[in-house]
Each structure stands twice: as structure tokens, then as C-alpha cells.
NUBA-980603 format. One record per residue: x, y, z of N, C-alpha, C, O, CB in turn. Coordinates in pm, whole numbers, plus 50000, padded with zeros to 5 digits. Atoms other than C-alpha are relative to their C-alpha. Glycine has a CB too. Example, Ala and Ser with C-alpha at 12.3 -4.5 7.8 and 13.67 -1.06 7.14 Angstrom:
500894988150000512304955050780500905012050000501945011850066499015000350125
499184988149994513674989450714499235010950073499745022050090500415004649858
This chain:
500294998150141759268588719318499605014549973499745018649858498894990549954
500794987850014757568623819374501105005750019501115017049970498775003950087
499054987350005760918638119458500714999149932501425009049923500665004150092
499344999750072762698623519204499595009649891500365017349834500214989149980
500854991150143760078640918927500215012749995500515019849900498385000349995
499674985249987760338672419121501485002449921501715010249828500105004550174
498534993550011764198672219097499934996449864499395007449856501414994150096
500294999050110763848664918730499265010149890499575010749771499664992250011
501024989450029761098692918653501595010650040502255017649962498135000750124
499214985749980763618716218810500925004449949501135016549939500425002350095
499145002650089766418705718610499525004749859500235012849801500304986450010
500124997350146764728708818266499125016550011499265024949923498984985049910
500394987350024762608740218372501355011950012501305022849955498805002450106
498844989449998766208758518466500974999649887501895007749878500824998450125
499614996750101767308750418152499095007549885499505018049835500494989849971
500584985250054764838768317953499465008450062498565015150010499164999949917
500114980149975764578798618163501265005550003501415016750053499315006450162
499274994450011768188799218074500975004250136501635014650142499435007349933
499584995849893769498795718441501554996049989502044986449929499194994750114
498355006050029773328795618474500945004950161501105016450201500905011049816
499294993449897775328798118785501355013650010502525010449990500464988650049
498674992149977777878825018830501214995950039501494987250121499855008150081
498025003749950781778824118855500084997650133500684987550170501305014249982
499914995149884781328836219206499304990750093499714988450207499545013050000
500675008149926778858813319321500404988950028500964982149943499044998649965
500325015949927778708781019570499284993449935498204998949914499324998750130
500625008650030777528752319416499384987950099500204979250127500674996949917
500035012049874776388727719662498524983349982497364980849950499435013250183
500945018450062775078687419626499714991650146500204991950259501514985049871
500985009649861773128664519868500314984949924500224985649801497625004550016
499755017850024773898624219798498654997850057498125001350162501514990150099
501105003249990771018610919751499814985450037498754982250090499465003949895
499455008849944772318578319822500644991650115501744997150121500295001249964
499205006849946773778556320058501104991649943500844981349881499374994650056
498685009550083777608543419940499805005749868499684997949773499854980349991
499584992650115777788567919675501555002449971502395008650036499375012650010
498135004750048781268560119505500165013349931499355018149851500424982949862
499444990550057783428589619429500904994349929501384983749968500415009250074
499335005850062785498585519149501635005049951501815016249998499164998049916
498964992850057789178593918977499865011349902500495021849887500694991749947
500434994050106787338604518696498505003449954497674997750025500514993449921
501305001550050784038613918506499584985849911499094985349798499835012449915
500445011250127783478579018364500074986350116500924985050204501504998549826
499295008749851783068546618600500864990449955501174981650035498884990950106
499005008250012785388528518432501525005750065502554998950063500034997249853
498785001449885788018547018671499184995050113497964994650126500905015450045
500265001449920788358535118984499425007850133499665019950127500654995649990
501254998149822786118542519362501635007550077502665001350101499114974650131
499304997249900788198566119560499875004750153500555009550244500495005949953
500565000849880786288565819807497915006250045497385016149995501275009550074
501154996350025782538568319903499215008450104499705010050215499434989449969
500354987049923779838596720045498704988450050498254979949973499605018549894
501334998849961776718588320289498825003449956498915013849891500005005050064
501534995650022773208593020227499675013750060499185013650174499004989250068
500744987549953772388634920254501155002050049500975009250147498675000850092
498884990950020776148642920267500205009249892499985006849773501004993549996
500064985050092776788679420124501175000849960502084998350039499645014550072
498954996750074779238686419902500065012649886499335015149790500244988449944
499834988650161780598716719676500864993249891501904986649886501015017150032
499845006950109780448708819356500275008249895499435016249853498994992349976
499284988650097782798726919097499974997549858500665005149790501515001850029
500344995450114781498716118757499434982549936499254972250001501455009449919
500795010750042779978690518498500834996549906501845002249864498605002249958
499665012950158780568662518210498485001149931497614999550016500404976650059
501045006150078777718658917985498475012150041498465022450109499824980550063
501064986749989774058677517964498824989950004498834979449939499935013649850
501445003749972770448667418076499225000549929499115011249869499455004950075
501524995950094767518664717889498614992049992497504996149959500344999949845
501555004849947764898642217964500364987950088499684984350184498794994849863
499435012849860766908611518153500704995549984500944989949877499464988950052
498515005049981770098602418300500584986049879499774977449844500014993650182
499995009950070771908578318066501605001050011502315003649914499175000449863
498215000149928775708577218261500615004149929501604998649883500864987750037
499174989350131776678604518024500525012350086501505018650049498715007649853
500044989149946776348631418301500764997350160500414989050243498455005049992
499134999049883778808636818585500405011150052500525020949978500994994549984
499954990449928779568658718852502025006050078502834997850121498744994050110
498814994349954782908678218973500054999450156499065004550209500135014349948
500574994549840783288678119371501334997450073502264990650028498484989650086
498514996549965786068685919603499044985150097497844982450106500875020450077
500235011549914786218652719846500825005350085500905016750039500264985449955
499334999049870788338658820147500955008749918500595018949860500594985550091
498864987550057791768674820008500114995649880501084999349814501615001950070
499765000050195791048660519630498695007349953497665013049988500014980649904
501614996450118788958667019353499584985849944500474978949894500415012149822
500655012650006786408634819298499015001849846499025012449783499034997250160
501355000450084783568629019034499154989150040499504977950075500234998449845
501245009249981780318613619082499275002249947499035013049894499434998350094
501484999750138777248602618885499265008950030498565008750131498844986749980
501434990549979775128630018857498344997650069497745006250134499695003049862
501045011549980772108607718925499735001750143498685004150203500554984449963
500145003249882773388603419241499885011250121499875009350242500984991950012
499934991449900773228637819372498795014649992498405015449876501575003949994
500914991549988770738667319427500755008749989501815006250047499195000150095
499254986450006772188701619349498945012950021497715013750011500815001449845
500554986349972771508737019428499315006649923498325013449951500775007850025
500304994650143771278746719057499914992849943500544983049983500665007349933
500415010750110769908726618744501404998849954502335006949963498805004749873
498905004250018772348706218616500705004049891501935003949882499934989250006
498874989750173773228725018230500045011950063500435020649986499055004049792
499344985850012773558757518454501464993650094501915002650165498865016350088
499094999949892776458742418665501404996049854501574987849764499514985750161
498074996850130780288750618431500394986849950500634977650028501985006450109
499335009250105781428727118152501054999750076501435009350143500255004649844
498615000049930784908706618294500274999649820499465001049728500644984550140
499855004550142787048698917972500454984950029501604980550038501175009749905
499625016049950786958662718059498494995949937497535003649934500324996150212
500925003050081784548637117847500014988050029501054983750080500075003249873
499965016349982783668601217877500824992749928500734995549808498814993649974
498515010650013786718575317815499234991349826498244984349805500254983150208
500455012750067786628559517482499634986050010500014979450108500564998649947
499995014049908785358524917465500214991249781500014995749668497644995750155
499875010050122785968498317157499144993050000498424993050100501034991949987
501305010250032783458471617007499414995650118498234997350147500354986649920
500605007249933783438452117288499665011050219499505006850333501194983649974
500294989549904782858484217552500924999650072500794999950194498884999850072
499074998549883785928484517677500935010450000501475012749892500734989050018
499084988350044788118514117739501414996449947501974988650023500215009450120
498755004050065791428509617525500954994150140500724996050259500745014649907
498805001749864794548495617746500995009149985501805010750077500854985250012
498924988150014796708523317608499565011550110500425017250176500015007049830
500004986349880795218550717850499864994050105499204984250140498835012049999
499964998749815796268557618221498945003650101498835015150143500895010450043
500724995549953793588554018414500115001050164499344997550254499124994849946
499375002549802795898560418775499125017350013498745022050120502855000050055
500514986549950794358597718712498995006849897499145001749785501275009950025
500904990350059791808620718552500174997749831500195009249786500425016050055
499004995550135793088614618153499715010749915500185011049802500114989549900
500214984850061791828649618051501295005650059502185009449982498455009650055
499144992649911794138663318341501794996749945502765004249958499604993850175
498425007250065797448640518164500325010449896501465014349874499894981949910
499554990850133796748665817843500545008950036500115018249968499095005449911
498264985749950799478691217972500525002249868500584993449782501884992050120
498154995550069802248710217755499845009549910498645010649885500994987149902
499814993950036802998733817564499345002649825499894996049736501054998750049
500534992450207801028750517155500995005849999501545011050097498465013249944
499084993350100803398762916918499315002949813498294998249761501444988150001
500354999450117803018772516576501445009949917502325016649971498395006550004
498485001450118805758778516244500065019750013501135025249986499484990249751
500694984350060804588817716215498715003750047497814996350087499755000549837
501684996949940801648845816303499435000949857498235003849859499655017250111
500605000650115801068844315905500424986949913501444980549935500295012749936
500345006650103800298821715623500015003149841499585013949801499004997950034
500084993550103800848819415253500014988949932500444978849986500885010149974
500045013550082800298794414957501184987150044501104976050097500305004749835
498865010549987803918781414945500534998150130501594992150142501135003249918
499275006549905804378778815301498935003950114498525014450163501645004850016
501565004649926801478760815507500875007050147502045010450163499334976650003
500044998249837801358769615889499924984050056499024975850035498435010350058
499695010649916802938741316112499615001850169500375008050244501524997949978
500765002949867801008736316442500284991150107499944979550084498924996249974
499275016249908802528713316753499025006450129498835018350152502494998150049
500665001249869800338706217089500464988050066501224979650017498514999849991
499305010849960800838683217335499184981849950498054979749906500115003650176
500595011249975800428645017336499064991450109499244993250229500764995949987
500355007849881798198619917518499944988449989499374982649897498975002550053
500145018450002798678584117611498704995649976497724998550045500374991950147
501195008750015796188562617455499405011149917498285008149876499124994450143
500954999550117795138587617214500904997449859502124998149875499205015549998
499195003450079796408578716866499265008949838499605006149723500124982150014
499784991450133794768607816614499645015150075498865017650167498774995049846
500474985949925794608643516707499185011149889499625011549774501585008750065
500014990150102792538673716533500235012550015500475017050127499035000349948
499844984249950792918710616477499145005149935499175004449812501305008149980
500794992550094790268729916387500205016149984500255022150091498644997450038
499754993550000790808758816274498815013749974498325013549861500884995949948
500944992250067788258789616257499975015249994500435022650081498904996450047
499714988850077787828820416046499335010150075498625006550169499584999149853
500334991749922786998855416163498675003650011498255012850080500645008549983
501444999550042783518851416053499074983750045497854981950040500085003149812
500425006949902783378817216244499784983649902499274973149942498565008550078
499715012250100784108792415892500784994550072501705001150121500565001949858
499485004549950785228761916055500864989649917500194982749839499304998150082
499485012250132788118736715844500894993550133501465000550216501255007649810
499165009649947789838707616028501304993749967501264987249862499404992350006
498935011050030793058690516010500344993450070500464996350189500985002249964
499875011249888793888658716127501454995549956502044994749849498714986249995
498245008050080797548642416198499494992450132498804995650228502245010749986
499655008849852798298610416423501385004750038502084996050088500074981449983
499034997749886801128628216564499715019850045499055029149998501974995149924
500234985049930801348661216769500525012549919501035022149979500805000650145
499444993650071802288679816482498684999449895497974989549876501454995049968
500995004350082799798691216218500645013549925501445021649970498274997850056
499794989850142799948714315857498515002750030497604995250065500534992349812
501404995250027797128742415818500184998849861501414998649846499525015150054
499794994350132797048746015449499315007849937498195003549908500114992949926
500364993450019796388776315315498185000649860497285008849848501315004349996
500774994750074794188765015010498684993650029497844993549939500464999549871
501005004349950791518747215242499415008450020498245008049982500054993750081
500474986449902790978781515434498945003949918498894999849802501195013850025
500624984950084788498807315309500235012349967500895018750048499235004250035
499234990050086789128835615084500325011250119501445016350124499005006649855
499864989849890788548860515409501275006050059502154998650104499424994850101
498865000249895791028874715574499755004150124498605004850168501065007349966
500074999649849791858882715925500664992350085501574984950047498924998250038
499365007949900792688868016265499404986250010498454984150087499935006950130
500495011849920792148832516275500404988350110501564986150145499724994749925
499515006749845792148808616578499664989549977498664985849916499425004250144
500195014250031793038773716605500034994650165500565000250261501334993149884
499825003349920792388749916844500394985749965500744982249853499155003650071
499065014950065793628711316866499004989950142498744994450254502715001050028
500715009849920791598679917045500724985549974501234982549866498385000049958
499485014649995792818643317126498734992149998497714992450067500944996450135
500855015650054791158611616955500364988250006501494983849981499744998449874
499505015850020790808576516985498904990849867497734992449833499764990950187
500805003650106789828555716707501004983749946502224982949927499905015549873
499045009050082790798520116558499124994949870499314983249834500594986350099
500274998750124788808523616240500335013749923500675023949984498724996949995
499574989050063789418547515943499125009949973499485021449948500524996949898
500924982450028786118570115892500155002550118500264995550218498155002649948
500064995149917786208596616060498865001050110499085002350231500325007449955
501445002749899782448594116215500404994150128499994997250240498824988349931
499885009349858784078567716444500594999750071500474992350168500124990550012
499514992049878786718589716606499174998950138497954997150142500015014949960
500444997149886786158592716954500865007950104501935005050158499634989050045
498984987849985786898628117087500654995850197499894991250282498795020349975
499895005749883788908620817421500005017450097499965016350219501564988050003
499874987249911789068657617580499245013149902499055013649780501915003550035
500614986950072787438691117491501345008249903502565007149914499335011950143
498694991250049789308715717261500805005850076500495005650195499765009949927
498994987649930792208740117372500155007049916500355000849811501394997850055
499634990850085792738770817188501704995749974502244988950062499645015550068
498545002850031796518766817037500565012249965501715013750006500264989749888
499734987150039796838801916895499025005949939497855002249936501005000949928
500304993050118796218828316643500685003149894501885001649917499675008950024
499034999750113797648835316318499135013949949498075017250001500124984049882
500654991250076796818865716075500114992949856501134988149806500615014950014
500155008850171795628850315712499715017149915499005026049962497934983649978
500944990550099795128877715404499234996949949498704986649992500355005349912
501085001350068792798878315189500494991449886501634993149843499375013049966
499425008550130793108852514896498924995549880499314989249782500654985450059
């Protein structure tokens, strides 16, 4: 119990003194456990691909989720396993560095529906952040009343609305949402500003209509830039 508190104290004091690991640096984790299940993914609804010993070391190349006063299977860990890359509950492991200084993955916990279950539309044979592959496009590097900016990213199984947010050079943020991999900016949402602005695009799952109850399935990706004038 006394070393759990410690490793807890150390965690929330290295986040406010602002501690953050470096690019360059080793990360390294202790299993605190016996039969600690590595997983496909950050979420345990993938499957066990196999499990670590009690006070086996592992480098550990990044996180899901952020700490703040106690675990609540939100927070997961990156870690090379033999010749893959694994995830495991944070919980279950001791690290070198507090756990908000160790690198954001762009991978997020699996939607789940009423009855907590993750949809049957997504593949869960692998990672489903890692499935979001392919290619941003966009219509033009400018914009003008009569002819919106057309935006394409890729698709992902099992998600069924995607957004793009788009933001201004001063950091005004406006959204657009399409259920297919294709979306319209339209110019008279924007702000009057001009400049370079940058869009990015995220995959959602959702089987109600407000938006509140989206559920974002992967982090953003930048998609481009465009130049807007002033209007």
C-alpha cells in the first residue's frame, strides 16, 4: 500500500513540476504484477496477446489517456513485447517517468453503445487507430464564397461520422461534419481573418443524433492547409 501511494505521489508531483520525457529518451516499466496481459490494443476489449511476469522490464514507447488522482481503465501504456508493439493497463506497471510526461499515441479507447459494448462494425484483429491509413486531399490551396473547399481523408471500419475541424491563423476553431470521407468547408462559417488555415479530420462513432454523443474513435490528423482572404 505504501508503494503504491509513493508511485502515485510521483506521478501527480511530475505533473505539476511540468516533467516531460524527451524524444531521445528510454522509457522503461516494471510489471507490477504477476500474469499481466499484454494487449492488441489500448482498450481491454481487444484481445491478450500474450502475458509479462511479476518485475519484468519493459520499454515503453507512449500513452492513452492522463492521470490525475486514480486509475479508472482510461490510461494505457505503449510497449514493445518481443518483435511487436503491445499495450497494457497502466495500473499495472511502474515507470521511469510520471505517467502525463510519457508521449501521447493517437489511439483512444474503443467506442462502446448503451449496453457497453464495443460496436460489431470495428476490426478488432488489430490496433483500430493503426487501420486509419490513406491518403488527405483537398479541391484547392484557396477559398471563396461561390466555391466551398472540398476535403477527402481516409475511411475507418466501424466508424460511421467523421469531423474536420478547421482552424484560423489566430487559432478560431469551426467544424464540419459528413458521414462519408468527403466533407465541404464553407466559406461563410469561417472568420472574417485571413491567412493560412489548417484543417484537420477525426473518425466517430455514434448511433444517436446530438452531437454530445459522438464518440471520437482516433486523435486528429492534420489534412492540409489552404490560404483564406480576408472577408
Amino acid at each position: 500500500m505504501i508503494r503504491k501511494i509513493v508511485c502515485m505521489l510521483i506521478v501527480i508531483l511530475g505533473v505539476v513540476a511540468g516533467v516531460h520525457a524527451q524524444p531521445d529518451d528510454t522509457i522503461y516499466g516494471l510489471v507490477s504484477v504477476d500474469r499481466a496481459d499484454v494487449r492488441i490494443g489500448p482498450d481491454f476489449a481487444y484481445d491478450s496477446i500474450g502475458q509479462l511476469p511479476l518485475d519484468a522490464s519493459v520499454v515503453v514507447l507512449g500513452r492513452v489517456g492522463y492521470f490525475y488522482y486514480r486509475w479508472d481503465s482510461m490510461e494505457w501504456l505503449q510497449i514493445r513485447f518481443g518483435d511487436r508493439i503491445g499495450w497494457i493497463y497502466a495500473r499495472l506497471l511502474r515507470t521511469s517517468v510520471p505517467f502525463n510526461a510519457i508521449p501521447l499515441q493517437g489511439e483512444m479507447l474503443l467506442p462502446r453503445d448503451r449496453n457497453g459494448r464495443v460496436p460489431e462494425e470495428f476490426d478488432l484483429s488489430s490496433d483500430v487507430c493503426s487501420q486509419w491509413t490513406g491518403s488527405f486531399g483537398q479541391s484547392g490551396n484557396s477559398i471563396a464564397k461561390d466555391a466551398p473547399l472540398s476535403v477527402t481523408y481516409p475511411g475507418l471500419t466501424g466508424a460511421n461520422v467523421y469531423s474536420v475541424l478547421v482552424i484560423s491563423p489566430t487559432g478560431f476553431r469551426t467544424s464540419f461534419d459528413s458521414e462519408t470521407t468527403t466533407a465541404t468547408i464553407e466559406f461563410e462559417y469561417l472568420p472574417a481573418e485571413a491567412g493560412t488555415y489548417t484543417w484537420q479530420a477525426a473518425p466517430y462513432w455514434s448511433n444517436e443524433v446530438p452531437r454530445y454523443t459522438w464518440q471520437q474513435v482516433c486523435l486528429l490528423q492534420t489534412g492540409g492547409t489552404f490560404e483564406k482572404p480576408a472577408s
